[in-house]
Backbone bond lengths (Angstrom), bond angles and torsions (degrees), N, CA, C in turn:
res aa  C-N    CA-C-N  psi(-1)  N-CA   C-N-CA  omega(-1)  CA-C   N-CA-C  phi
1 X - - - 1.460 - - 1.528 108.72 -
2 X 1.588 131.52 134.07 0.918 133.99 -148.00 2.083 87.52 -120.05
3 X 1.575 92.02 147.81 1.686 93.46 -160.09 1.984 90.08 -87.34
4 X 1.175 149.55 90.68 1.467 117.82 -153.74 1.781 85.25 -104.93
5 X 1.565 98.27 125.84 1.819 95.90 -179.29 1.791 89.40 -109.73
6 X 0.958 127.43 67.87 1.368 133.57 -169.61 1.688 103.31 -87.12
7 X 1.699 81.03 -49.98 2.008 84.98 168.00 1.452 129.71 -46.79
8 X 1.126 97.08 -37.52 1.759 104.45 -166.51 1.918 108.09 -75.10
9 X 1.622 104.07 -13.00 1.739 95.01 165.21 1.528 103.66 -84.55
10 X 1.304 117.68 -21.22 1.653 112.43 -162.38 1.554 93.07 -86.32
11 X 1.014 138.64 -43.25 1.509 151.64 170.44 1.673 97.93 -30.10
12 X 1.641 102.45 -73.16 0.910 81.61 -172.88 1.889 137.60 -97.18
13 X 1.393 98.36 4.07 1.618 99.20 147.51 1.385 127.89 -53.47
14 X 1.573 95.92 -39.29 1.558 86.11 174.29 1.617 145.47 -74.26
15 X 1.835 75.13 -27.72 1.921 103.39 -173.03 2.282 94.21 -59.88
16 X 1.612 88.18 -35.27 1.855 80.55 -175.15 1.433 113.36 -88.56
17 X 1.470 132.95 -41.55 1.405 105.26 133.01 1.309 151.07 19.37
18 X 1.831 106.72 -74.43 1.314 127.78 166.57 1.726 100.38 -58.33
19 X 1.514 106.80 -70.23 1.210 91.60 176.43 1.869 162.00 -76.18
20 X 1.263 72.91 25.67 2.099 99.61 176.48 1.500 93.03 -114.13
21 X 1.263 133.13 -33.09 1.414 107.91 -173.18 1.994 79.17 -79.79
22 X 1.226 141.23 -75.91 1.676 133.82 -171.60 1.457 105.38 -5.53
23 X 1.451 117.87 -62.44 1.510 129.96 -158.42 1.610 98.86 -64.54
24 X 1.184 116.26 -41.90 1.933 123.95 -171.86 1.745 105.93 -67.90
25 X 1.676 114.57 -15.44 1.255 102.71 -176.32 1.370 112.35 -101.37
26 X 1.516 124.06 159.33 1.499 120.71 173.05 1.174 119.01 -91.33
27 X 1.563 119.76 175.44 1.799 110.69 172.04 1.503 97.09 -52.71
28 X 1.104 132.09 -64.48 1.624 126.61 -140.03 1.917 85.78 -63.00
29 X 1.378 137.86 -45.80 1.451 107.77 166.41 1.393 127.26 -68.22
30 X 1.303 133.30 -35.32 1.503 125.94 167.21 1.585 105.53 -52.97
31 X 1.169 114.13 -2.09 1.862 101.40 -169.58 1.712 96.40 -110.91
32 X 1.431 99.55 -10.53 1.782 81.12 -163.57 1.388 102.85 -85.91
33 X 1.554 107.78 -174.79 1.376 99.88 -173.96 1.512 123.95 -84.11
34 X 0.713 129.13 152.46 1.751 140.10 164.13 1.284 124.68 -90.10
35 X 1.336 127.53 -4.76 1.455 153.33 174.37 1.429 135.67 154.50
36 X 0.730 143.58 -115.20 1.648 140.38 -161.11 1.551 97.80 -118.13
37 X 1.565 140.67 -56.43 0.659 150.27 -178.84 2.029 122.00 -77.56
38 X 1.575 113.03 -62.29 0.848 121.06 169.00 1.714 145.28 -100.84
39 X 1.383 145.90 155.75 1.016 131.09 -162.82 1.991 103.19 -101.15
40 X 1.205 137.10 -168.26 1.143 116.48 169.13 1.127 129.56 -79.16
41 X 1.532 109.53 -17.11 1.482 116.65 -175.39 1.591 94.94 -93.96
42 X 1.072 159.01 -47.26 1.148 151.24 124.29 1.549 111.82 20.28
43 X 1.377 117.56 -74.46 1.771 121.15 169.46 0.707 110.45 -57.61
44 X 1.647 136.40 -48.36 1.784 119.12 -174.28 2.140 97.55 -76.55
45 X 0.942 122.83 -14.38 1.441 101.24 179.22 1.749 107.55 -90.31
46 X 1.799 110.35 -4.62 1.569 103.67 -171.02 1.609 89.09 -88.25
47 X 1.229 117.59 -36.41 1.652 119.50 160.92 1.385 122.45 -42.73
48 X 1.230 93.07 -66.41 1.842 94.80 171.98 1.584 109.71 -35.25
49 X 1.411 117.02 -67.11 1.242 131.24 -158.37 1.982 107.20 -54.49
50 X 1.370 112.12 -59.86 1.788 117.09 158.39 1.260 115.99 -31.79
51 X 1.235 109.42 -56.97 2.156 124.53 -171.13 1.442 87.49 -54.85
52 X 1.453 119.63 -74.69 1.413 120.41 172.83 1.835 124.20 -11.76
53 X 1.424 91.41 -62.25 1.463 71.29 -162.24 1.459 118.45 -108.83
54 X 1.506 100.08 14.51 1.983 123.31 147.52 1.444 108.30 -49.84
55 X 1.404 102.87 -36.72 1.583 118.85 -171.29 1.413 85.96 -69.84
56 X 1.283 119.58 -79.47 1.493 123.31 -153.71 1.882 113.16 -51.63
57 X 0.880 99.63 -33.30 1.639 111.91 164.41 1.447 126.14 -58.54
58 X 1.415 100.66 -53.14 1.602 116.00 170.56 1.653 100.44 -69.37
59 X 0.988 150.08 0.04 1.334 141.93 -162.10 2.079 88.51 -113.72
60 X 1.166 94.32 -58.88 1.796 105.79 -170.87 1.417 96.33 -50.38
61 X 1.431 124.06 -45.24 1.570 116.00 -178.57 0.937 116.83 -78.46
62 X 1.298 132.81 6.51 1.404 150.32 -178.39 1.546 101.04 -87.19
63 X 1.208 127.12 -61.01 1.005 152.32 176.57 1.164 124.33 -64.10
64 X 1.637 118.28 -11.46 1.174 142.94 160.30 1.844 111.95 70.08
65 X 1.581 105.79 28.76 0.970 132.76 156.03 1.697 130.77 -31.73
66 X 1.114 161.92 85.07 1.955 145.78 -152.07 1.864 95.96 -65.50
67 X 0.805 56.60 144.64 1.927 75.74 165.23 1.660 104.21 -93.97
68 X 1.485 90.98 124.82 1.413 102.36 174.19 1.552 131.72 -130.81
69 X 1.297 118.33 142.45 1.732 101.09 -166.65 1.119 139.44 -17.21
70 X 1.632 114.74 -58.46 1.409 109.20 180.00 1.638 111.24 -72.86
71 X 1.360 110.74 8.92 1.942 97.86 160.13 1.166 118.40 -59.98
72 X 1.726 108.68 -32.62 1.622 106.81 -161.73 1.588 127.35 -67.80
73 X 0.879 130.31 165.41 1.690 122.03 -163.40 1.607 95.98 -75.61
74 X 1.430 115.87 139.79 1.175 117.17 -173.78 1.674 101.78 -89.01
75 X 1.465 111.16 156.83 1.323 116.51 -137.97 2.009 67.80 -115.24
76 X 1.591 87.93 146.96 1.937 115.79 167.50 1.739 83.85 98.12
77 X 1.604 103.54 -167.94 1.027 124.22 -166.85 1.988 120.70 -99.86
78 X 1.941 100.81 -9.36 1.557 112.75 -158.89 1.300 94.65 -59.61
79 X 1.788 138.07 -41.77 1.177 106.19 172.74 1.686 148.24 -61.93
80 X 1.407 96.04 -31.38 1.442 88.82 179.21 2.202 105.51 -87.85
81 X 1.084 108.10 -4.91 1.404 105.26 156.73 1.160 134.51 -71.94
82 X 1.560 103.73 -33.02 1.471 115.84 168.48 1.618 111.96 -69.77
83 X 1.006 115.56 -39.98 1.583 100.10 -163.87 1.719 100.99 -107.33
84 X 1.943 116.36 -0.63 1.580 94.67 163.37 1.467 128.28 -63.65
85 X 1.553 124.67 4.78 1.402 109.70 176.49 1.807 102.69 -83.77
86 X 1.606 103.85 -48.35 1.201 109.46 -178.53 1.941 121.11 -38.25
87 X 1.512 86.11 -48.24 1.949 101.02 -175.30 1.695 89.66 -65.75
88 X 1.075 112.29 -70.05 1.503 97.11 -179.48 1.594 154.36 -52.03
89 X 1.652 77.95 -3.16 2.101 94.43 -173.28 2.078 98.05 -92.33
90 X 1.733 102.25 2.76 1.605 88.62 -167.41 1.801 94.12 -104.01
91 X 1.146 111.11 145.69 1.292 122.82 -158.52 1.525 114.76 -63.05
92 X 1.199 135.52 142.45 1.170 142.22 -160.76 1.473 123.37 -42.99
93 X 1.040 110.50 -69.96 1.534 129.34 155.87 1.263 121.39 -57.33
94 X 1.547 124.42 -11.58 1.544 122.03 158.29 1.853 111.13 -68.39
95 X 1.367 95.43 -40.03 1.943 96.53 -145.06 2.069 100.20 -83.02
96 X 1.977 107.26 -17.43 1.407 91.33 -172.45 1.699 102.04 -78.56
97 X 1.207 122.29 9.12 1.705 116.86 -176.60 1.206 110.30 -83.21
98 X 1.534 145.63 -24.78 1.329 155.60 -167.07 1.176 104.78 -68.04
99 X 1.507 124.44 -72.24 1.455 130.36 174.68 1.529 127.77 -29.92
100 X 1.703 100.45 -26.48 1.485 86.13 -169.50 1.362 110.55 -117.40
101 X 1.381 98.48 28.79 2.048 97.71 168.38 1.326 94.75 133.14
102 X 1.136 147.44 0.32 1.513 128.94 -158.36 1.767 95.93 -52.76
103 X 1.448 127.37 -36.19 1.566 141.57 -169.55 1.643 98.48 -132.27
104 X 1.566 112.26 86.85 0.938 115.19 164.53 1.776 121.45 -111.60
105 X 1.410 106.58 143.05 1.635 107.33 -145.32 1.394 83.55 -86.75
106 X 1.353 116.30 148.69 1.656 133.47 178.59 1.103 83.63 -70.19
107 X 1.013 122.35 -179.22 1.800 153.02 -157.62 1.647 116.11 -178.61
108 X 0.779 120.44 157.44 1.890 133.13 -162.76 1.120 104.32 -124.43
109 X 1.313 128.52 101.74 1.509 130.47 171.86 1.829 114.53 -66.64
């Protein structure tokens, strides 16, 4: 079985990508809306927040940690309802930096 980490260059072309189009926008676009619910900076911090805890997962199996029920993604919508006020109360230009590596997990070539 061949290890192919092919993803992890496209990952991260893309992750910087994400972050040159971030840098080209101003507050008044990180503030506007993105739909009914969220603003844009809002989506890159509900992003941030997922990437996050892929991280935190990938770290526990690292650690050779068991996977246990309440790891699994909780089923309906109460989490990301619950914490869109939180993602959204952090200031515009704080929340698009998370998404694109601020905690990026080493990797093993």
């Amino acid at each position: 079985m061949t290890d192919d980490r092919q993803y992890i260059q496209v990952n991260d072309r893309e992750r910087e990508r994400l972050r040159e189009f971030i840098n080209r926008l101003d507050d008044d676009a990180l503030a506007a809306p993105a739909n009914e619910y969220w603003t844009v900076a809002g989506v890159l911090g509900h992003l941030a927040y997922w990437d996050n805890r892929v991280l935190v997962f990938a770290d526990k199996i690292d650690r050779g940690e068991p996977w246990v029920p309440s790891d699994a993604e909780p089923e309906g919508d109460w989490l990301t309802d619950s914490t869109r006020p939180i993602i959204q109360a952090i200031p515009p230009r704080a929340a698009p930096n998370s998404p694109c590596g601020s905690r990026r997990r080493q990797t093993h070539a």
